[in-house]
ROMAR-981476 format. One record per residue (C-alpha): residue number from 1; x, y, z. Coordinates in Angstrom, 2 decimals. Layout:
ROMAR-981476
{atom NUM, {X, Y, Z}}
...
END
This chain:
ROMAR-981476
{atom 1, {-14.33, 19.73, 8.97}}
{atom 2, {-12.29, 16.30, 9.03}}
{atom 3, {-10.35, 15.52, 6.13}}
{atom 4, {-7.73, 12.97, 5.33}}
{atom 5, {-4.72, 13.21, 3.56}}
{atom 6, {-3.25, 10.70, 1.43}}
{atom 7, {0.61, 10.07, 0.92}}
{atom 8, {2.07, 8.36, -2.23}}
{atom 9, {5.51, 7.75, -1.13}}
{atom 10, {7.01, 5.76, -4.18}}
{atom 11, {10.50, 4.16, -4.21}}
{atom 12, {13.67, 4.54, -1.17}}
{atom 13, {13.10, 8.57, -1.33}}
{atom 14, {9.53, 8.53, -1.15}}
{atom 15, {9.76, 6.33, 2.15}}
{atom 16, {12.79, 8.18, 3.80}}
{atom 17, {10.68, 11.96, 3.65}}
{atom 18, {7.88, 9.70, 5.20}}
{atom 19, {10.18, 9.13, 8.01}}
{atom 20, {11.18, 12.60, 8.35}}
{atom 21, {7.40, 14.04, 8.56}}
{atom 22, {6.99, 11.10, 11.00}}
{atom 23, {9.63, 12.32, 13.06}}
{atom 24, {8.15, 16.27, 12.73}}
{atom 25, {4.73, 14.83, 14.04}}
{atom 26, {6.51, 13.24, 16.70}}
{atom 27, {7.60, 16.79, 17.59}}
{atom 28, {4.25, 18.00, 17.95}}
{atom 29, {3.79, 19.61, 14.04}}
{atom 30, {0.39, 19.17, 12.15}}
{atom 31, {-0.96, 19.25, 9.28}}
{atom 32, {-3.58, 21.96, 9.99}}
{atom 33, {-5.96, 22.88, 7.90}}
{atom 34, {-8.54, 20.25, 8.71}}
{atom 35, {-6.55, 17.34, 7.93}}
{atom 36, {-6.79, 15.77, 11.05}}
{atom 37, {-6.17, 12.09, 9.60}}
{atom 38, {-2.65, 11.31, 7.54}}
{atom 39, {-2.86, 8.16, 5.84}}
{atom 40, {0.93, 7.14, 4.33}}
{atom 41, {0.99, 4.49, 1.52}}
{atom 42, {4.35, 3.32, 0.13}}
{atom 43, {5.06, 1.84, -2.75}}
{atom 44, {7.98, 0.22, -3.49}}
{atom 45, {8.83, -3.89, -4.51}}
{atom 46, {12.25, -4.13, -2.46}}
{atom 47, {9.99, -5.46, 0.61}}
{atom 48, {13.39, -6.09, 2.13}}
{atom 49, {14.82, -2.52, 1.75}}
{atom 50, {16.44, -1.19, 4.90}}
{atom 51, {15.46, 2.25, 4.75}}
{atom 52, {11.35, 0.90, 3.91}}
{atom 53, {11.86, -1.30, 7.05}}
{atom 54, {13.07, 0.92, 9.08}}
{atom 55, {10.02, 3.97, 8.07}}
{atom 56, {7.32, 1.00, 8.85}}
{atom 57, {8.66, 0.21, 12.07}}
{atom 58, {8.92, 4.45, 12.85}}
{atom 59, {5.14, 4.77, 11.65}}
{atom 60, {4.03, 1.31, 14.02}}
{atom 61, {5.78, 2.91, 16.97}}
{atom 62, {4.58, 6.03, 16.48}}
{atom 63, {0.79, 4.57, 16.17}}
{atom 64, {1.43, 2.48, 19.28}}
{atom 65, {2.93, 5.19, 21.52}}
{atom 66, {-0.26, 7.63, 20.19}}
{atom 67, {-2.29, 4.60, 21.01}}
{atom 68, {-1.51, 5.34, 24.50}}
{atom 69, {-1.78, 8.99, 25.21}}
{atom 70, {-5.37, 10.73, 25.82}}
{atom 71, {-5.89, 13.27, 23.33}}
{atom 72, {-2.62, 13.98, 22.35}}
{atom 73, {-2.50, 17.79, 21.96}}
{atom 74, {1.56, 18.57, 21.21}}
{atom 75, {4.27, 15.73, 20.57}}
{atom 76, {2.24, 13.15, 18.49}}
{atom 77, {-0.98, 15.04, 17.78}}
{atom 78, {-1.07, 14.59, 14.49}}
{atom 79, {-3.15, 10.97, 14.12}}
{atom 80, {-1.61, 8.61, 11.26}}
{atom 81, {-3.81, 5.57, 10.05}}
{atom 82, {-3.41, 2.41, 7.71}}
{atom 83, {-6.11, 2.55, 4.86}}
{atom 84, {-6.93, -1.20, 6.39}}
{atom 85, {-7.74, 0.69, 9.81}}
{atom 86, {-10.15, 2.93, 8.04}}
{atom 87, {-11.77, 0.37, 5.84}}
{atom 88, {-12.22, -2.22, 8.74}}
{atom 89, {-12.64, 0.38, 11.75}}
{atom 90, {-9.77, -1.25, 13.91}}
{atom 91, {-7.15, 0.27, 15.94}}
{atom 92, {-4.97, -2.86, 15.53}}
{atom 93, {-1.25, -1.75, 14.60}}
{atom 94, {-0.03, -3.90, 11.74}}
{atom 95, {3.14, -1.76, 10.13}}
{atom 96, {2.58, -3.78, 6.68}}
{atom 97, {-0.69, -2.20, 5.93}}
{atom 98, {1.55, 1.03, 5.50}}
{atom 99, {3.09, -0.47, 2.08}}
{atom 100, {0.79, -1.35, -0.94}}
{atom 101, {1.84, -5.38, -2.07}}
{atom 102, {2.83, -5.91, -5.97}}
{atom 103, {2.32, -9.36, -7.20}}
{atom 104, {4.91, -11.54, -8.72}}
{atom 105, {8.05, -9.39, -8.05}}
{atom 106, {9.56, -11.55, -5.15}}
{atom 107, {10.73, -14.84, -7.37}}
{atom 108, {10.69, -13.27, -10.43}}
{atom 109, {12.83, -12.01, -12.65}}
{atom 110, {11.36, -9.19, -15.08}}
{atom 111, {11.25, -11.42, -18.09}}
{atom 112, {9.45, -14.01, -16.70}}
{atom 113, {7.35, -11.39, -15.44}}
{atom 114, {6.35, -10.09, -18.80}}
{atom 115, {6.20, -13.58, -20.46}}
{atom 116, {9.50, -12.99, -22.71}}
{atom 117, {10.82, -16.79, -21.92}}
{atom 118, {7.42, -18.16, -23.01}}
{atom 119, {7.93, -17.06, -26.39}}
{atom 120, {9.36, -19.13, -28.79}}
{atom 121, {12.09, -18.74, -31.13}}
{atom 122, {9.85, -19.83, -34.08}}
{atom 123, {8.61, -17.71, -36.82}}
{atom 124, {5.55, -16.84, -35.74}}
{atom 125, {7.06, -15.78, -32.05}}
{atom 126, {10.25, -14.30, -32.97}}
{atom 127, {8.71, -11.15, -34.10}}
{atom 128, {7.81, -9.83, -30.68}}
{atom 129, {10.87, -11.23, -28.66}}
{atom 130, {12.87, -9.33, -30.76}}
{atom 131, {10.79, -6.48, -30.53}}
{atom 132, {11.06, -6.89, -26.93}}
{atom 133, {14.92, -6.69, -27.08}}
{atom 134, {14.89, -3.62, -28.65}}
{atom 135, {12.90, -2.24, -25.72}}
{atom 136, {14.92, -3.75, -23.01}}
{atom 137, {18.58, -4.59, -22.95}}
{atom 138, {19.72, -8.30, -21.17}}
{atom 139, {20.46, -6.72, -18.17}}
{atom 140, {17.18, -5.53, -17.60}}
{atom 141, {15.81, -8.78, -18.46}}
{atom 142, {17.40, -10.48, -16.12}}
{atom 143, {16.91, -8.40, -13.74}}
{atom 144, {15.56, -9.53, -10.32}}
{atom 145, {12.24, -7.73, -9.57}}
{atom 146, {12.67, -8.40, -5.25}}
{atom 147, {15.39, -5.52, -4.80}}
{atom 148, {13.25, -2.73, -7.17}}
{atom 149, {14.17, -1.33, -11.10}}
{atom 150, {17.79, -0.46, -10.38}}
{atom 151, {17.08, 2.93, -11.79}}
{atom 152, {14.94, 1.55, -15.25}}
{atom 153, {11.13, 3.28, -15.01}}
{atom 154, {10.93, 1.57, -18.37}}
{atom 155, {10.75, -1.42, -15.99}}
{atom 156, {9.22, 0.14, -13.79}}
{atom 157, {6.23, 1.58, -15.58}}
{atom 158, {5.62, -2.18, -16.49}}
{atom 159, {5.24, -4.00, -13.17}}
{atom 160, {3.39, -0.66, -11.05}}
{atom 161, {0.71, -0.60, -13.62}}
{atom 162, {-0.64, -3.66, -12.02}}
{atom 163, {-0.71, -1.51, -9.01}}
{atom 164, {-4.17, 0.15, -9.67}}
{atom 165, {-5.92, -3.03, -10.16}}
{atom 166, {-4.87, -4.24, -6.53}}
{atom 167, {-7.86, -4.80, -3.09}}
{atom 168, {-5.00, -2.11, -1.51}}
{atom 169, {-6.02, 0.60, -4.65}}
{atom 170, {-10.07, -0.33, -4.40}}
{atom 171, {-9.62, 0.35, -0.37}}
{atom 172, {-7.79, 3.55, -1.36}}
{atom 173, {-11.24, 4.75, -4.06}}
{atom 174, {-13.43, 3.27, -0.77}}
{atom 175, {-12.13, 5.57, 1.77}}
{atom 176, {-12.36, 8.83, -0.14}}
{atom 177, {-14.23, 11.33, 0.93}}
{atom 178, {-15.14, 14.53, -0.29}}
{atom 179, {-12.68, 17.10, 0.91}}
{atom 180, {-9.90, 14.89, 1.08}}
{atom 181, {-5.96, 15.42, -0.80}}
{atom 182, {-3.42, 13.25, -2.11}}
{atom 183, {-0.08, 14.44, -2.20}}
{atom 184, {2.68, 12.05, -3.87}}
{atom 185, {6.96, 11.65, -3.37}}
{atom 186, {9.21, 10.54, -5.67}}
{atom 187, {12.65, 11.23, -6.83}}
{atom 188, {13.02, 11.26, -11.40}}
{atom 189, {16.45, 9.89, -11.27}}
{atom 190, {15.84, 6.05, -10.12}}
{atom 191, {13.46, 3.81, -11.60}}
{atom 192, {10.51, 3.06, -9.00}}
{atom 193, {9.70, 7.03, -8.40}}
{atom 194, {10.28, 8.22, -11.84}}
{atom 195, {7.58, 5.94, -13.03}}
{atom 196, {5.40, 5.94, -10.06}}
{atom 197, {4.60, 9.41, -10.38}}
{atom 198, {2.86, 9.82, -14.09}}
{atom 199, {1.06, 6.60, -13.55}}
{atom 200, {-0.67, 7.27, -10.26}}
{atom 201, {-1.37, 10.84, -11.64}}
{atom 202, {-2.91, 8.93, -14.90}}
{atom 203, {-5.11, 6.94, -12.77}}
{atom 204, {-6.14, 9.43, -10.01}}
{atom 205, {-7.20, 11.88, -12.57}}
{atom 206, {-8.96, 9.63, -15.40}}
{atom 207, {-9.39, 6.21, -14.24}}
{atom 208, {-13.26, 5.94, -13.79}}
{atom 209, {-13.04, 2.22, -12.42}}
{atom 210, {-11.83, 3.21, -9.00}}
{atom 211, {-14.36, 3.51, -6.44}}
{atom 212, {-15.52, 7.58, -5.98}}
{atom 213, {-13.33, 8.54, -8.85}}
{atom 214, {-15.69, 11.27, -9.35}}
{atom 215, {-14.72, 12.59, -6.15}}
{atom 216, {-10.88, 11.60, -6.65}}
{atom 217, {-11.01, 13.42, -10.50}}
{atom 218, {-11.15, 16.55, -9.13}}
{atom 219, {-9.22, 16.60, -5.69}}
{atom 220, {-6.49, 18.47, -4.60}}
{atom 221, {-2.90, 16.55, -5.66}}
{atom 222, {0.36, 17.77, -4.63}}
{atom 223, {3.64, 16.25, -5.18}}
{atom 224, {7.19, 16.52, -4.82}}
{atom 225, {9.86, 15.23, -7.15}}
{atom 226, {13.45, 14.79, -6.36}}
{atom 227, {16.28, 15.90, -8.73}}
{atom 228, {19.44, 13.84, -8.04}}
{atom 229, {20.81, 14.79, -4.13}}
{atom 230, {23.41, 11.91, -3.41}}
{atom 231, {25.53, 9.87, -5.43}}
{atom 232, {27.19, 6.72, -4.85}}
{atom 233, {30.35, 5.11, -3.91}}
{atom 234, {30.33, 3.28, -6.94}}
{atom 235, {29.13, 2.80, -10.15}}
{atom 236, {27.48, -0.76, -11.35}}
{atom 237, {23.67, -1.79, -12.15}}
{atom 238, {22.65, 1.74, -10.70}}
{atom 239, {25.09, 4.14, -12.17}}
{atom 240, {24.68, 7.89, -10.41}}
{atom 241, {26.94, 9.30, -13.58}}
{atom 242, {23.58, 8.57, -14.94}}
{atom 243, {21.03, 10.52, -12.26}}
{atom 244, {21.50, 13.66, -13.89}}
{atom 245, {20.72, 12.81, -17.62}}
{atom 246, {17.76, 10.47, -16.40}}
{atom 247, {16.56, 13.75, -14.45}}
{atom 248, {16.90, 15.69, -17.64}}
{atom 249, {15.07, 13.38, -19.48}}
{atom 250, {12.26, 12.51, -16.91}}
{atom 251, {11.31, 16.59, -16.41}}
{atom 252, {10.71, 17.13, -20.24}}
{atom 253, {8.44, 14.07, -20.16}}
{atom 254, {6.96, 15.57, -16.91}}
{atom 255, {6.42, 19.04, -18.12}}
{atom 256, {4.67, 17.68, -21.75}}
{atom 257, {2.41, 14.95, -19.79}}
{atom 258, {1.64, 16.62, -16.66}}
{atom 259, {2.53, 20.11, -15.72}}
{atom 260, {1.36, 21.65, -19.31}}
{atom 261, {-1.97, 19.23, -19.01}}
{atom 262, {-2.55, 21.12, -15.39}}
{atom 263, {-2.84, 17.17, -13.87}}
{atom 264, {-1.71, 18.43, -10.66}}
{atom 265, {-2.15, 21.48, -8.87}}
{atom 266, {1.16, 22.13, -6.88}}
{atom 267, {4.57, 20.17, -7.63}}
{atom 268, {7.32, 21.00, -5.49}}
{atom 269, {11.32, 20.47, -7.10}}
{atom 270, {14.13, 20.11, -4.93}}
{atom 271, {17.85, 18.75, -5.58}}
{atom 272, {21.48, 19.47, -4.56}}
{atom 273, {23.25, 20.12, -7.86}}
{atom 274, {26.90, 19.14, -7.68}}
{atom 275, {25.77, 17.70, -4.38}}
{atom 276, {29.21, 15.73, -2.73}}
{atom 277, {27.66, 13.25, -0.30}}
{atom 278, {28.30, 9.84, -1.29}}
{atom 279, {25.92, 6.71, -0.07}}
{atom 280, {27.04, 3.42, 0.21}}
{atom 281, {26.19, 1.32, -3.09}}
{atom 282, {23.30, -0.40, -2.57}}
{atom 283, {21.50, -2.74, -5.22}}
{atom 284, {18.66, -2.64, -2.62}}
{atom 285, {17.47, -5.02, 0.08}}
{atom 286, {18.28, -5.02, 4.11}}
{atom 287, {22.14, -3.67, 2.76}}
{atom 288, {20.51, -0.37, 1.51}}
{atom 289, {19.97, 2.48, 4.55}}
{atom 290, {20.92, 5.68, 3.36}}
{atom 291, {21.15, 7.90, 6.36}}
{atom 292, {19.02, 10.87, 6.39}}
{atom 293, {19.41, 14.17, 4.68}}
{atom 294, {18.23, 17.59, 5.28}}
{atom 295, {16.29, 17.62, 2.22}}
{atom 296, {14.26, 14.81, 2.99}}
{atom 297, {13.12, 16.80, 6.03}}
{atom 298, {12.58, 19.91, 3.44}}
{atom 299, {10.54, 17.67, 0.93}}
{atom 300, {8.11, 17.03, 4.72}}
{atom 301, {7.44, 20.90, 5.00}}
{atom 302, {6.36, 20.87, 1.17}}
{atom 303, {3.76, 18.32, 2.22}}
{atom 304, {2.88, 20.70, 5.07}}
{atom 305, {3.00, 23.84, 2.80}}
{atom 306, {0.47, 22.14, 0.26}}
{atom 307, {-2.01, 21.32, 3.34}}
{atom 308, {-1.44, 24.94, 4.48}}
{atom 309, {-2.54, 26.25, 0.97}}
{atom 310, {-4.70, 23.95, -0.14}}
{atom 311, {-8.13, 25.82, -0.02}}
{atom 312, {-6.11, 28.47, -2.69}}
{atom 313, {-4.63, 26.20, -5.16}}
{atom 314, {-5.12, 27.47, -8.72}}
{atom 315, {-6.22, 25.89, -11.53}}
{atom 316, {-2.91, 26.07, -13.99}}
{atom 317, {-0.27, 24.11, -12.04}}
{atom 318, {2.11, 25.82, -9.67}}
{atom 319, {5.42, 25.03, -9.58}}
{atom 320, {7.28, 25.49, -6.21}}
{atom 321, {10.96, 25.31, -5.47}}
{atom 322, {13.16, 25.33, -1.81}}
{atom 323, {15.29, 27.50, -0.54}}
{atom 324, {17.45, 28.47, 2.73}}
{atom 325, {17.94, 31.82, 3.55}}
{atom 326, {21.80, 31.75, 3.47}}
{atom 327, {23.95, 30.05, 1.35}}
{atom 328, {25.80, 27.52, 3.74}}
{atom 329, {26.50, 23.97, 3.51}}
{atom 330, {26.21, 23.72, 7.51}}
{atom 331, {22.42, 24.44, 7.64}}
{atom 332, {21.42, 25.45, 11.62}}
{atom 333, {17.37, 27.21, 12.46}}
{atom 334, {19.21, 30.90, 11.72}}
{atom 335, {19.98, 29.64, 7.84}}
{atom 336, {16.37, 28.95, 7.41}}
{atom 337, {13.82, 31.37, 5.80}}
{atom 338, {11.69, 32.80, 8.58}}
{atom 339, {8.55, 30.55, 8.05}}
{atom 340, {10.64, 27.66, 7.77}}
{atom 341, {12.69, 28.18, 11.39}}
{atom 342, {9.49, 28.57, 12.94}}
{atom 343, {7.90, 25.81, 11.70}}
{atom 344, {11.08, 23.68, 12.95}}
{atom 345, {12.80, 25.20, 15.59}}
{atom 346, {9.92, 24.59, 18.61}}
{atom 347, {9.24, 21.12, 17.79}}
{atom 348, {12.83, 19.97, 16.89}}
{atom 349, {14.37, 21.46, 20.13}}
{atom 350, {12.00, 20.90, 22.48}}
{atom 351, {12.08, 17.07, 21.22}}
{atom 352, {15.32, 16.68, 21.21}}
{atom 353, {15.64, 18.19, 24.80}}
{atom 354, {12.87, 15.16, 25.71}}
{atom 355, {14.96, 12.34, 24.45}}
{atom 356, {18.55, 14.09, 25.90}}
{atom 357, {16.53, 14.01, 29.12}}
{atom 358, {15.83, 10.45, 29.24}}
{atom 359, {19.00, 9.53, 27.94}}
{atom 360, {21.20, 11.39, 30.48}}
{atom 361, {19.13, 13.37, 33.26}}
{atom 362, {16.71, 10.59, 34.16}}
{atom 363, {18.96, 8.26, 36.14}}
{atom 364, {19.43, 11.26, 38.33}}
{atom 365, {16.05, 12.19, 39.05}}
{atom 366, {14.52, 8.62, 39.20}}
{atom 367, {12.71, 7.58, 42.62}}
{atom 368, {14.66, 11.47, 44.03}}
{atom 369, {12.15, 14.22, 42.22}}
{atom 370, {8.59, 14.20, 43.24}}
{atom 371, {7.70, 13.65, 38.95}}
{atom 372, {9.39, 10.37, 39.44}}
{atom 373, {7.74, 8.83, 42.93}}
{atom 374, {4.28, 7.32, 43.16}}
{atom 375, {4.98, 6.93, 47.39}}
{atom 376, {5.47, 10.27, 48.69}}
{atom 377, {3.89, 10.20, 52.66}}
{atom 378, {0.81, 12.67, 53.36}}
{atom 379, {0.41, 13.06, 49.07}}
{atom 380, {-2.96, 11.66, 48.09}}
{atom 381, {-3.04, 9.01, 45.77}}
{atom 382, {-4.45, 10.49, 43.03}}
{atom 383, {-1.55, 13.04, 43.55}}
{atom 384, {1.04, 10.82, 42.86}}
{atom 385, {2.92, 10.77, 39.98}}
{atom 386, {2.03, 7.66, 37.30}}
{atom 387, {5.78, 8.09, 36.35}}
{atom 388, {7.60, 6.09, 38.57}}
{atom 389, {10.54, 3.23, 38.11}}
{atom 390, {7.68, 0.91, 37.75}}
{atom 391, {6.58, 2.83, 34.36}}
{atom 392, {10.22, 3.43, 33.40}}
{atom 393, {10.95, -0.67, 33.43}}
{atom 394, {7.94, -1.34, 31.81}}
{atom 395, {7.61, -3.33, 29.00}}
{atom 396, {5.63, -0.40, 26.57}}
{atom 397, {8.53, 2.17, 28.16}}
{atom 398, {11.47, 0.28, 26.59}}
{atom 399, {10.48, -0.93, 23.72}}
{atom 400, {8.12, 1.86, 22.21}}
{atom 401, {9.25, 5.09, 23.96}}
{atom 402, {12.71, 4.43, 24.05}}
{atom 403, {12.95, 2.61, 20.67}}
{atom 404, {11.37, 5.70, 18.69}}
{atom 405, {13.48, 7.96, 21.00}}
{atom 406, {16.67, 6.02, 19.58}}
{atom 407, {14.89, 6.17, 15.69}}
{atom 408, {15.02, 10.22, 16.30}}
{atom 409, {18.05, 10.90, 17.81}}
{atom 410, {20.00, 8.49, 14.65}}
{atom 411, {17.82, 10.94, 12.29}}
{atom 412, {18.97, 13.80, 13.64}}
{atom 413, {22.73, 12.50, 13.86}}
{atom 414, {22.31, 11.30, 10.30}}
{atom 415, {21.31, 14.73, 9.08}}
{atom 416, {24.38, 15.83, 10.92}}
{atom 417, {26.67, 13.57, 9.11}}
{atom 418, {25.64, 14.08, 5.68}}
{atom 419, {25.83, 17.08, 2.90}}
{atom 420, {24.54, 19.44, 3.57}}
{atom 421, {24.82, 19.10, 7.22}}
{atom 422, {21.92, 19.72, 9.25}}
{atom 423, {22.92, 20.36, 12.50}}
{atom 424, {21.07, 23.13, 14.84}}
{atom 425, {22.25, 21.54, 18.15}}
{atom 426, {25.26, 21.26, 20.05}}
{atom 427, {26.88, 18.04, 22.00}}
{atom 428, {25.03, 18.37, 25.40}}
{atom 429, {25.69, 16.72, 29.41}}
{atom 430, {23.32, 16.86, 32.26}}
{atom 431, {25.18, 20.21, 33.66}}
{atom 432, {24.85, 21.75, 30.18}}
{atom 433, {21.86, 20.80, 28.75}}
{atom 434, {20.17, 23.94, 28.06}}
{atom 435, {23.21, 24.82, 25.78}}
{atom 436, {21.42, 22.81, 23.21}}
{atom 437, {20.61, 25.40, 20.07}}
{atom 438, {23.74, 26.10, 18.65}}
{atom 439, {24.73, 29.55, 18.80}}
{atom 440, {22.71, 30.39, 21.95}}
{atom 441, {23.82, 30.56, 25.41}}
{atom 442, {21.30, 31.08, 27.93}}
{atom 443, {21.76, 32.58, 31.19}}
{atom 444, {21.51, 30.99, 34.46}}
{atom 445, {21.61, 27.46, 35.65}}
{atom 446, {22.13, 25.74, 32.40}}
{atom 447, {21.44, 21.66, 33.84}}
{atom 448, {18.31, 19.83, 33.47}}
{atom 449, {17.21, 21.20, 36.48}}
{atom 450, {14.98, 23.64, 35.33}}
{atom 451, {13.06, 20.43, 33.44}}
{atom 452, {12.99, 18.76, 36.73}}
{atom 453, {11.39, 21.86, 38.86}}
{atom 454, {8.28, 22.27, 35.71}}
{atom 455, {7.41, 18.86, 35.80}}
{atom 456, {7.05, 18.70, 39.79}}
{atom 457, {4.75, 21.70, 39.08}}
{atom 458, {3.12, 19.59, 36.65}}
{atom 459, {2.63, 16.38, 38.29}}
{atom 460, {-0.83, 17.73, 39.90}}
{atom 461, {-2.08, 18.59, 36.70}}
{atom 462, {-4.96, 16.44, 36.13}}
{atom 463, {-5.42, 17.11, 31.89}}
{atom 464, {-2.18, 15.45, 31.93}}
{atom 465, {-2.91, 12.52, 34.00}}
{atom 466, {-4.28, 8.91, 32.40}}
{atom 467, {-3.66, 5.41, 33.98}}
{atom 468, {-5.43, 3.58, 31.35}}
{atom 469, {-3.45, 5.13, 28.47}}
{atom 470, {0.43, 4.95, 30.26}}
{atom 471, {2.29, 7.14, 27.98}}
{atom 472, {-0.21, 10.16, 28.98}}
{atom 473, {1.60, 12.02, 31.48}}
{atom 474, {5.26, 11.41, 30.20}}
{atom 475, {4.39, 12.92, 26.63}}
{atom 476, {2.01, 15.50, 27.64}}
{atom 477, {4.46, 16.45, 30.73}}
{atom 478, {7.55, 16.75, 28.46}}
{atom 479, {5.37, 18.50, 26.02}}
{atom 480, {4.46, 21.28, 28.81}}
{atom 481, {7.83, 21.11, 30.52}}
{atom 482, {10.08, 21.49, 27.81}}
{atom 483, {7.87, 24.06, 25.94}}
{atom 484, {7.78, 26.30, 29.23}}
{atom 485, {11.65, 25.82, 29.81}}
{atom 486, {13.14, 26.65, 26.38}}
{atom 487, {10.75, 29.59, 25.94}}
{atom 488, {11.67, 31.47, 28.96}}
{atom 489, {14.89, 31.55, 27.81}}
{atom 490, {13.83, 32.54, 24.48}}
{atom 491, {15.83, 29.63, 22.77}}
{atom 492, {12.93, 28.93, 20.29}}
{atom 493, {12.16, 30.63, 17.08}}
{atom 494, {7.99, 31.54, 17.31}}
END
């Protein structure tokens, strides 16, 4: 059975977990449960937001390296696809069919947007702009629509309703198939998420304009809604003294409108209540890049714990909350519920181990280990290894393999610099390497060695070899390799 699912991620949070369940599929997790298609759709107006610009160039490199590895079956398995791919059968990589366009909001500011300078101060007008004033304060009026809602869904609800009349919305009713699920991101305490959420939930479960809204009606929708996590290093048009009242405020709305109506079948909460980390204020555009936080990577496994109980949802809404095991603000795989360190530990480690390779063991073994020469006397040629210094100077090695290598290892640094910390691995060197999970120290030689020796043994393998798709043998070898290495030193939670 082949099944797609579709991802709503609304507003700066909504993007930023898409990067982190990017970065899991890197590491070789799935969906399961017959999804074998992700499609991610953000929405969000500040086209020039760092942290959206930096998740669209993550999802186009992680398309492009995928591109180029026969039937990926560990690190990049999962398969992720624009809605414009499906609708127009292409496997052309354009990043910017990964965010859904809203008219009007790059010039404008939101009361031209609504048509409040067109009225009049004349009798007959004055009526409704002063009705409008008591809606909106001057502020929001003359707001600029190009950097978001600065934390105002009463904006927000205003320009995103336009959203479901959009060719990006029709493609999204044309592509849905019968055993398909939308699952949605958003945090309650800005202004783009909080109103996202009801609206698309509005239209997904009574709109009967879209395209197969018969079959959209009734399918599966999960969602996850952030309560306030960060605040700010100061206070001005987005205020964080004001998350936590907005939150408040939002969930009562939420739980008359939604959860008590049974719109949605599973809705995740998660927050950090008198949470410490501070972000760098950010109106929005290129200056706003929050760095990565564990619970971004937390609101990814809620997307992969609705796929994993989707054929058992029930029909009142359940409400789901997350957890660690212990209560630490230094968060390693051991802190983790059981379910949760398995899910992470394999794929994170043995990931991480790939890129620490690259970065520090490969100059040693390049053109000296048999993995890395393609002009060994008496070897056949179809023996030789495809991963020579030809490959590693390639154009496609440096600037896909080693750019989403760099993307990773800054989200897993990130996670290590904020609150709570996230941080499962220790500092590593090329004589050390296999010290990597904190806490454990395995016996024996402890360099990369052991990595080099598995993927000479590999290099014969011929499921792993490809020389029309070039990235083949590196992902599927470190895939093998590392999996074989870490295990037999039992340094992975299974």
């Amino acid at each position: 059975m082949s099944r797609k699912l579709y991802i709503f991620a609304i507003g700066g949070t909504g993007t930023r977990v898409l990067k982190a369940l990017t970065m899991l599929f890197a590491s070789g997790v799935k969906t399961g449960n017959g999804f074998d298609t992700v499609i991610p759709i953000i929405i969000d107006p500040d086209t020039g937001n760092g942290d959206l610009n930096r998740t669209k160039d993550i999802l186009r490199l992680y398309q492009e390296i995928r591109n180029q590895v026969e039937l990926p079956d560990d690190f990049y398995a999962q398969e992720i696809r624009t809605i414009n791919e499906i609708t127009v059968n292409t496997p052309a990589v354009n990043p910017d069919y990964f965010q859904f366009k809203l008219k009007n909001t790059d010039t404008n500011t939101f009361n031209q947007y609504i048509g409040f300078d067109s009225l009049s101060e004349d009798i007959s007008e004055i009526d409704d702009k002063n009705f409008v004033r008591l809606l909106y304060s001057a502020q929001n009026l003359r707001s600029n629509l190009d950097v978001g809602f600065k934390g105002n869904p009463n904006m927000g609800s205003i320009i995103l309703n336009q959203f479901t009349n959009s060719e990006d919305f029709k493609k999204f009713g044309q592509t849905f198939g019968d055993d398909d699920a939308i699952f949605i991101v958003n945090s309650i305490f800005g202004g783009t998420g909080a109103a996202g959420f009801p609206l698309l939930l509005k239209n997904f479960r009574g709109n009967t304009n879209i395209t197969n809204h018969v079959k959209i009606r009734v399918a599966p929708i999960g969602g996850i809604t952030y309560l306030p996590y960060f605040s700010l290093t100061r206070n001005e048009e987005v205020n964080a003294e004001t998350f936590e009242e907005k939150a408040k405020i939002a969930i009562d709305y939420y739980n008359r409108t939604i959860i008590s109506l049974n719109q949605i079948n599973t809705l995740y909460f998660i927050g950090n209540r008198g949470n410490t980390n501070q972000e760098e204020y950010a109106v929005g555009g290129q200056e706003q890049r929050n760095k990565a936080h564990f619970l971004e990577m937390a609101g990814a496994l809620a997307i992969l714990d609705f796929c994993k109980n989707i054929n058992s949802v029930p029909q009142t809404t359940q409400i789901k909350e997350f957890g660690i095991e212990h209560d630490t603000q230094n968060i390693s795989f051991t802190d983790l519920n059981i379910e949760n360190a398995k899910q992470l530990s394999a794929p994170l480690t043995k990931f991480h181990l790939y890129t620490e390779y690259l970065n520090k063991g490969l100059s040693r073994s390049l053109n000296t280990a048999r993995w890395t020469k393609s002009n060994i006397k008496l070897v056949r040629g179809n023996k030789q290894s495809l991963l020579d210094r030809n490959y590693f100077n390639s154009a496609e090695y440096n600037t896909q393999i080693k750019s989403f290598n760099n993307y990773f290892e800054e989200w897993i640094k990130e996670m290590k610099e904020n609150k709570p910390v996230f941080s499962p691995f220790e500092e590593i060197t090329a004589d050390n390497a296999l010290e990597i999970v904190k806490g454990q120290t395995p016996k024996g030689d402890k360099s990369f060695k052991a990595l080099d020796i598995q993927n000479c043994l590999l290099t014969d393998n011929i499921s792993i070899r490809n020389k029309e798709k070039k990235h083949t043998m590196l992902i599927k070898m470190f895939g093998r390799s590392t999996d074989r290495v870490l295990s037999k030193r039992n340094l992975l939670i299974r």
